[in-house]
C-alpha positions in Angstrom: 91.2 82.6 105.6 94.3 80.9 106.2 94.3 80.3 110.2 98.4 80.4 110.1 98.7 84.4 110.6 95.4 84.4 112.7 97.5 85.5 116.4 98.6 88.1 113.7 95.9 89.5 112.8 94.2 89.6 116.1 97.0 91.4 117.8 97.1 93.8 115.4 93.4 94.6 115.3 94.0 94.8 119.4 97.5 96.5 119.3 97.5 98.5 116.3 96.6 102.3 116.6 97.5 104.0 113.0 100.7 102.5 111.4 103.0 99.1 113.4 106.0 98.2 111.6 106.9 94.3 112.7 109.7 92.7 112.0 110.1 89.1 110.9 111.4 87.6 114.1 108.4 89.4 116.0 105.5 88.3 113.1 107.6 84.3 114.6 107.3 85.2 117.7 103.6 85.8 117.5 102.3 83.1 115.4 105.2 80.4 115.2 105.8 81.4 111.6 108.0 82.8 109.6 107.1 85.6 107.1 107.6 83.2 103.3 105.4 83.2 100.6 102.5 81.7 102.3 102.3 85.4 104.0 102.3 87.4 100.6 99.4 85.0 99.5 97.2 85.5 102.4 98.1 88.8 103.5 94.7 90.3 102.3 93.2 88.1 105.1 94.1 91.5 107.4 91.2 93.2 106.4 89.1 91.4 107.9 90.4 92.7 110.6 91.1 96.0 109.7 94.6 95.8 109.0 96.9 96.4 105.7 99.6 95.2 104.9 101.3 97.9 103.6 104.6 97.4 102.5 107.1 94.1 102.9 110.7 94.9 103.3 112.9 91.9 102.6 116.0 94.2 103.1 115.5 95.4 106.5 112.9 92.1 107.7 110.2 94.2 108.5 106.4 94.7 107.5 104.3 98.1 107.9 101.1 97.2 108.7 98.1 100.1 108.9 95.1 100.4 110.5 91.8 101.1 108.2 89.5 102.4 110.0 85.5 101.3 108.9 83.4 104.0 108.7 
């Protein structure tokens, strides 16, 4: 797991109720990195935490993220 998006994650797994739509100057503001590659690499690391990225909107800056629930 790449430990760059980790504040990410976490607040999302603590914050995250059904569907959070971030957008790239928040995901800075929480982890003190912008959204680049790097981020579409490792952005299956959210499911360990329960968390999807859904979809990445480069237009608008913004991520939708969703909450899986484990059953």
């Amino acid at each position: 797991m790449n430990r760059k998006y980790k504040q990410l994650w976490t607040y999302l797994r603590d914050n995250c109720l059904g569907n959070e739509v971030l957008t790239f100057d928040e995901i800075y503001n929480l982890t003190g990195h912008y959204v680049d590659s790097e981020f579409m690499d490792h952005r299956r690391d959210g499911l360990e935490y329960d968390i999807t990225v859904t979809k990445i909107d480069m237009r608008s800056r913004t991520v939708l993220f969703s909450r899986s629930r484990r059953k």
